[in-house]
C-alpha positions in Angstrom: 0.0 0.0 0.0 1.1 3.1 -1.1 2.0 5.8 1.8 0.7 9.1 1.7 2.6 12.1 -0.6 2.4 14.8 2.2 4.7 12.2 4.8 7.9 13.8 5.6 10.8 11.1 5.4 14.6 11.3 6.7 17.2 10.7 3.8 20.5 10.3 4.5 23.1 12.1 2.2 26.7 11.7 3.3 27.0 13.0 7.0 24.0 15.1 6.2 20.2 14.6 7.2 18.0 15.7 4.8 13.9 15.6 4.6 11.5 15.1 1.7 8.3 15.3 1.5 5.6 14.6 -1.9 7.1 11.2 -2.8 5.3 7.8 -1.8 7.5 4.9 -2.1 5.5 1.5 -2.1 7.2 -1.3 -0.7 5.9 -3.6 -2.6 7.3 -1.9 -6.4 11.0 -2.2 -5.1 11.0 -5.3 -3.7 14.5 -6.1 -5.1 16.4 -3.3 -4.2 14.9 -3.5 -0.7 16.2 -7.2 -0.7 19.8 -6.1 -1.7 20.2 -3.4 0.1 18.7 -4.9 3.7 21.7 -5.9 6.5 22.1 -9.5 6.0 20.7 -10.5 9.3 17.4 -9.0 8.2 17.6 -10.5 5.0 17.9 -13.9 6.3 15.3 -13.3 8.8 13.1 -12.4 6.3 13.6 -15.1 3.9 12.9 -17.3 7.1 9.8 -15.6 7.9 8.5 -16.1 3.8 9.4 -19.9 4.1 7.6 -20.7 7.3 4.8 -18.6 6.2 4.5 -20.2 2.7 4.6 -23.6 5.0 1.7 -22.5 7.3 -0.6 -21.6 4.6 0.3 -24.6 2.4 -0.3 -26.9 5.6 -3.8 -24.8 6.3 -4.6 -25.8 2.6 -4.5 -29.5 3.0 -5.9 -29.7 6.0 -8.9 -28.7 3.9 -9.1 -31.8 2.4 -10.1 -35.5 3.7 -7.1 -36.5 5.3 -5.4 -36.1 1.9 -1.5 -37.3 3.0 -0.8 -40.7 3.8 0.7 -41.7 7.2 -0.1 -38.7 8.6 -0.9 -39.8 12.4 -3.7 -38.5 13.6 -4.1 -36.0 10.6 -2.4 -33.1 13.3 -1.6 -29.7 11.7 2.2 -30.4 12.6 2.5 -33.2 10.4 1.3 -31.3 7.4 3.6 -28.5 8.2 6.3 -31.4 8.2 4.9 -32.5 5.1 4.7 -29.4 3.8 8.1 -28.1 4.4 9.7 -31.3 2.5 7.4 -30.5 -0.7 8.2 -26.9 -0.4 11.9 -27.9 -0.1 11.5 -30.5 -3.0 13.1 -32.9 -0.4 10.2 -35.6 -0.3 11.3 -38.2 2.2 8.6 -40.7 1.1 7.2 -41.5 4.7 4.4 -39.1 3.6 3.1 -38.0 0.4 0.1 -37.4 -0.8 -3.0 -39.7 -1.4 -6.3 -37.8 -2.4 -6.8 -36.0 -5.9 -6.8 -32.9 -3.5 -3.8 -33.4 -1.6 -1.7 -33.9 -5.2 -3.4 -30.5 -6.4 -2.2 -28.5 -3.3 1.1 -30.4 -3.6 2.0 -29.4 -7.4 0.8 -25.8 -6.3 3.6 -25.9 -3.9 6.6 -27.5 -5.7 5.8 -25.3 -8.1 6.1 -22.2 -5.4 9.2 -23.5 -3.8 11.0 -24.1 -6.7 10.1 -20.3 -7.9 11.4 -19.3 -4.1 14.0 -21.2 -4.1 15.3 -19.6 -8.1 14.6 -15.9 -6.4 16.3 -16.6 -3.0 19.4 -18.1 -4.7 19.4 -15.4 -7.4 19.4 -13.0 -4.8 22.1 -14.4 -2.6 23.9 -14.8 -6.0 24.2 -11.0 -6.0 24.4 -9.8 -2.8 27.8 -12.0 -3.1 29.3 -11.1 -6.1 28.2 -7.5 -6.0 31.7 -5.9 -6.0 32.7 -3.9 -2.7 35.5 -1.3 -2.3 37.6 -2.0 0.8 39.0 1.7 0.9 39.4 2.8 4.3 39.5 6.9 4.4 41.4 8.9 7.0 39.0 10.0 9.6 39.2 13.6 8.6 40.9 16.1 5.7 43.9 18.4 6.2 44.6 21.7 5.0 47.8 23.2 5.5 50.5 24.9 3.7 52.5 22.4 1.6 55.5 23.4 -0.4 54.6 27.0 -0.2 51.1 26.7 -0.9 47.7 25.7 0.8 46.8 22.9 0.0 43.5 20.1 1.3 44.8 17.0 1.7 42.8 13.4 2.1 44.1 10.2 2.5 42.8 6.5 2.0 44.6 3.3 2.1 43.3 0.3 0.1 42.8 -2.2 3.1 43.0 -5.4 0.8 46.4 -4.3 0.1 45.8 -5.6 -3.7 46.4 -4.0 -6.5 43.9 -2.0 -8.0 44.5 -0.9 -11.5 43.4 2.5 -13.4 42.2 4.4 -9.8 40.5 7.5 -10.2 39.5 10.2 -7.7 37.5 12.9 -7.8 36.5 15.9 -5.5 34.0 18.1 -5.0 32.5 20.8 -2.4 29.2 20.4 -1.6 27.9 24.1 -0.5 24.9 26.4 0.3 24.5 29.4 -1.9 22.0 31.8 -3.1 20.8 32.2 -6.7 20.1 34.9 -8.7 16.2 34.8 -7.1 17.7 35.1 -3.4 16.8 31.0 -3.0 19.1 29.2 -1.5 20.6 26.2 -3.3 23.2 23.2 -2.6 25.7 23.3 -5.4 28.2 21.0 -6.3 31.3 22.5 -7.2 34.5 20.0 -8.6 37.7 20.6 -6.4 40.6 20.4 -9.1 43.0 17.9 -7.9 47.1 17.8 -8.5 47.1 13.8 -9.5 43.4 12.4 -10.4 44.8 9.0 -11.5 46.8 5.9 -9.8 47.6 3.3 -12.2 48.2 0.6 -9.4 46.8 1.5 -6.1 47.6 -1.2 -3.7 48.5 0.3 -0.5 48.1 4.2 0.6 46.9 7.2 -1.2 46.9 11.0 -0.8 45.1 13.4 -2.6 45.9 17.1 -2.9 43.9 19.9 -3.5 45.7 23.4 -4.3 43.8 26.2 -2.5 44.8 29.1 -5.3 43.1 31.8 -6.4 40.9 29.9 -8.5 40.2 27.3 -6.3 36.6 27.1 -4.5 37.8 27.4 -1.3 40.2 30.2 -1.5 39.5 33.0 1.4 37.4 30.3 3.0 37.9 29.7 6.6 37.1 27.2 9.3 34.2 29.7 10.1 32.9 30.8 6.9 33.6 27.2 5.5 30.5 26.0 8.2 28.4 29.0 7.8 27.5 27.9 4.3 27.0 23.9 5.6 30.3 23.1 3.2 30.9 19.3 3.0 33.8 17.6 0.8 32.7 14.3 -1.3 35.2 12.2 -2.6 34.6 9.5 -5.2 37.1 6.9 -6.1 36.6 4.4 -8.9 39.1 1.5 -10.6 39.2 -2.0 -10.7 39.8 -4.8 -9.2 42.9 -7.2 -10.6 41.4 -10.4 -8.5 37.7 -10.3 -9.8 38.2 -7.6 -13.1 35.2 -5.9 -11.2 34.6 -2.1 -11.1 34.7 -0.8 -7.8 33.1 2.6 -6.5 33.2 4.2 -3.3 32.7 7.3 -1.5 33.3 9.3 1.4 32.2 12.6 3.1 33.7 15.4 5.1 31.6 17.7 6.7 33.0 20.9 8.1 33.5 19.4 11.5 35.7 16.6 10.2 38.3 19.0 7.9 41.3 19.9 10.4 42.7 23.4 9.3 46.2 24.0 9.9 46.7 20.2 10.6 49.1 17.8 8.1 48.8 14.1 8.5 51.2 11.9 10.5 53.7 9.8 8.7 52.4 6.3 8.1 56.0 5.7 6.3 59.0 4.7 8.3 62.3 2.2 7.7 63.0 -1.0 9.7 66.5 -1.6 11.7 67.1 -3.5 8.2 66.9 -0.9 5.7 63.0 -1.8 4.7 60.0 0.3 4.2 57.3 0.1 7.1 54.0 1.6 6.3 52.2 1.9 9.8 48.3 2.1 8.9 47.2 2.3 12.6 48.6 6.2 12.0 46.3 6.3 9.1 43.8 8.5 11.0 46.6 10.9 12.8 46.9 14.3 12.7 49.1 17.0 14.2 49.4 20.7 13.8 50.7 22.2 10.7 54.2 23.8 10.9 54.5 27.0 9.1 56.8 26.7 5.8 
């Protein structure tokens, strides 16, 4: 059943919470993305809630008939859910089955249901499986400090698979409150220019960089001013994956609250007593005050 247009619902966008109002989803018309996007748990429990329900009114069906399953003792409910449950599963231990014109009726109507169920519920665990997810753990929260004589916002992400993925691409923008040329006000999307979009084989850790110049977005932008328009900072990163050739996306959001001014990263990179390279991803996360250059 449709739910009324004037509801107000929460959405969700990055950090943000947004409302919305004059849409009426129906639960029943998106059935499949509800399925694949529902925490596992629930998505088990529900499928075990659809089988024992199919059961029940399968068993409530025969026991409309004249005892219409063989060895069936007494005829008790219990035993046609028994029975039921071995058609449904096409399992058919033979100890029962059915013996009536009406008890083979309700019993093709169900092997035909549970081998429909059983095609949808493996199709769908088919795909929750091999939908590709990005294991891209971000830093906690963005930098901006000076960096080789400039100003520059800084994010970092490690790729905690530690695989290689090929062809990586990154892309920033800042996601702001403005108003138009009515006096409205708007969220606009405004693509942050970054010094290296691309990593042809990203396998370990990542930084981005951002130039704040005098064409950038967020030049004479401060920690203050930066929150009085709501600013947030989305990054997307795409590539693919060299152990399933699948594309993987993911992304991240920084809201005003999570972008450390004058604050540079912590080294993750240090060298062992034998010369090697140590890359401490614990300090993935850290941050200290910027020193002036």
């Amino acid at each position: 059943m449709a739910k009324n247009k004037n509801a107000t619902r929460r959405v969700n966008v990055g950090s943000r919470t947004l409302l919305t109002r004059g849409l009426s989803p129906n639960f029943w018309n998106d059935l499949n993305h509800r399925a694949m996007t529902a925490p596992w748990p629930l998505f088990f429990l529900a499928a075990a809630v659809i089988f024992f329900g199919f059961n029940l009114i399968f068993a409530g069906l025969y026991a409309l008939g004249d005892r219409p399953i063989a060895n069936t003792p007494d005829g008790g409910l219990i035993w046609l859910i028994y029975f039921s449950i071995e058609t449904l599963a096409t399992v058919g231990y033979g100890d029962m089955h059915p013996q009536s014109h009406w008890g083979h009726a309700v019993a093709t109507v169900e092997i035909f249901t549970g081998l429909s169920f059983l095609a949808v519920y493996t199709g769908l665990i088919f795909a929750r499986f091999s939908r590709p997810t990005a294991r891209f753990l971000f830093a906690k929260n963005a930098v901006i400090s000076p960096e080789k004589g400039k100003s520059m916002l800084m994010i970092r992400l490690a790729n905690e698979r530690q695989n290689t993925i090929s062809g990586a691409t990154a892309r920033l923008w800042l996601l702001r409150t403005e108003n138009d040329s009515f006096g409205k006000e708007a969220r606009r999307f405004i693509e942050l220019k970054l010094v290296r979009t691309e990593n042809p084989v990203f396998a370990l850790s990542w930084t981005l960089y951002h130039a704040i110049d005098q064409e950038s977005p967020l030049h004479d932008l401060t920690h203050e001013s930066f929150s009085d328009v709501d600013g947030s900072i989305i990054l997307t990163v795409t590539g693919v994956d060299d152990s399933s050739g699948m594309n993987l996306h993911a992304r991240h959001t920084y809201s005003a609250s999570q972008i450390k001014w004058q604050h540079r990263f912590a080294d993750i990179l240090e060298r062992t007593a034998d010369g090697q390279v140590l890359i401490d991803y614990s300090k993935l996360h850290d941050v200290q005050p910027a020193k002036s250059n």
